[in-house]
C-alpha positions, 0 to 999 in steps of 0.5 A: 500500500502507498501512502499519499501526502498533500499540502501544495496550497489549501488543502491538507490532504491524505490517502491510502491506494494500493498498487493496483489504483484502488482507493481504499481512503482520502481525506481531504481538510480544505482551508476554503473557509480559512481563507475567504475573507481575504478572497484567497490563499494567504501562504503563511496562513495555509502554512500554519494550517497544514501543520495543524492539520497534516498529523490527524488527516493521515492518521484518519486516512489510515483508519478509514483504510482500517491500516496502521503505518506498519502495513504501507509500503512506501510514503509518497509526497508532492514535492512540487510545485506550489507554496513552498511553506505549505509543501515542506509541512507535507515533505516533512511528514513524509520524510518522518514517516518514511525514516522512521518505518525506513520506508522508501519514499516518492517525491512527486511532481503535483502536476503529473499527479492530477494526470495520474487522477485519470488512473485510478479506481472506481473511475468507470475505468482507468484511462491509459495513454496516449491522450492529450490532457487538459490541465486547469486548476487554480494555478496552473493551465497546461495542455499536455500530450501523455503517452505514457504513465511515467510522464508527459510533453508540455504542449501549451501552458498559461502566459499569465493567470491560470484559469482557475486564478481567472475564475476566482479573480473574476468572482471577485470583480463581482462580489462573489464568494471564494473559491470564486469558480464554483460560485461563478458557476452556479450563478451562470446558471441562471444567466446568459452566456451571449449577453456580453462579448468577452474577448478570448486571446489569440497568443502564438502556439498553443498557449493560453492567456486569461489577464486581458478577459479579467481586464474586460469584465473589470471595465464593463463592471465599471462602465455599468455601474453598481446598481446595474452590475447587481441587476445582470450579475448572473449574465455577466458570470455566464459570458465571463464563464463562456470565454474561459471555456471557449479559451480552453476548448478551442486550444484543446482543440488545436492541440489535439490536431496538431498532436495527433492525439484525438482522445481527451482527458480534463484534470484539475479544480476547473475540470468540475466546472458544468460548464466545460464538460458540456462544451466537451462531450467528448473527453475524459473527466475525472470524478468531482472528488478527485478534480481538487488536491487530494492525495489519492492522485499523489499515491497514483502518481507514485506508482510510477516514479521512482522511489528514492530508498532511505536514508536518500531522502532526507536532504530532498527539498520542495520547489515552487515552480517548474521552469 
């Protein structure tokens, strides 16, 4: 069995999978509540939390999956990229456990871990390479072509916002909740998509940007006025909404021609929206709970990469970011 570890941004996160995929427990701790009041992720504030929070989250998911420390073969962690206070809080854990069983331990990229999300049960069924994958999530939007389990090619990437990021910047122009995504989502619902024409950027290859759509919406709120702003705050979320969505379709998209990978998978927080898996039918998208930081699809992840023996570990170190 693996043990899986989590602490990237706001979630604290724990799980056990065997080496088949199965999930046999995840638990997830969110700090969406802890950091609504600012309108999102205040670093040393999660940092502070997952320490709170990393001990009894592992040991829950060790009595949901009714096993002790003694049973786990080896301990698997995201070593990156994401907040580095909050990562070293989960690579320390890691390291501890792992030391002190002198258990192997797998650093894992947390990108590689929502693609290998796509891999585990009880999905409908595991989704084996080739494919092209969209990435979104609150930090990073990436399309990647995978073609096999132990690792992908960056295709296109954001040249700015992720979007995520742009969702919840958006949410927060029009006086929404955080995390703004689901609260722009819902409200959507209700509106209509054609009312406002936001712009979707053009950008060389098969990058993406979001920073010039968050300006729009920034000046039609202005040019609207309050009173107005709140009378067509569900039509302004749907048209907001549709040009992210058309922004990440009409790259996928490309991609898929330009790679020759015509089978589509969608991971990351923004893979849960409704409103871009009605605009592609087609793809693959993982279950709502595994769409978010979990540490399930860490524990997937490590069942193909490498895992450093002890004592090899203990100088790893987290990083923010990849180049």
């Amino acid at each position: 069995m693996i043990l899986g570890i989590e602490t990237s941004c706001d979630e604290t996160a724990a799980a056990v999978v065997t080496d088949e995929g199965q999930v046999l427990a995840s638990v997830v701790s969110s700090q969406a509540g802890l950091h609504a009041r600012y309108g999102g992720v205040v670093p040393e504030i999660a940092s502070r939390r997952h320490l709170e929070l990393v001990a009894p989250v592992i040991r829950e998911a060790l009595e949901r999956a009714e096993a002790s420390l003694d049973a786990v073969d080896r301990v698997a962690v995201t070593q990156g990229p994401g907040l580095v206070g909050a990562l070293l809080v989960g690579l320390s854990a890691a390291k501890a456990i792992a030391w002190a069983k002198r258990l192997p331990l797998v650093p894992v990229d947390h990108l590689e871990g929502h693609v290998a999300s796509l891999y585990l049960e009880p999905e409908p069924e595991p989704f084996e390479p080739p494919f092209l994958c969209l990435l979104a999530s609150g930090g990073h939007t990436l399309l990647l072509a995978v073609r096999s389990h132990g690792g992908s090619e960056r295709l296109g990437t954001t040249l700015d916002d992720a979007a995520g990021e742009a969702f919840d910047k958006g949410a927060r122009l029009l006086g929404l909740g955080y995390p703004g995504g689901a609260e722009i989502d819902r409200l959507a619902r209700d509106g209509d998509p054609e009312a406002f024409r936001f712009p979707v950027a053009r950008v060389p290859g098969l990058d993406f940007s979001f920073s010039g759509l968050k300006t729009a919406l920034l000046y039609a709120v202005r040019d609207l006025g309050e009173p107005v702003t709140a009378r067509r705050k569900a039509d302004l979320a749907a048209s907001y909404e549709h040009a992210i969505v058309r922004a990440l379709v009409e790259r996928t998209r490309d991609a898929a021609k330009q790679s020759g990978l015509d089978r589509l998978a969608v991971v990351g927080g923004v893979a849960a929206n409704s409103a871009l898996r009605e605009a592609l039918p087609d793809a693959r998208f993982v279950s709502p709970d595994l769409c978010t930081d979990n540490a399930a699809m860490i524990a997937s992840a490590a069942r193909f990469t490498e895992a450093l023996p002890y004592p090899r570990y203990l100088g790893l170190d987290a990083y923010a970011s990849v180049a």
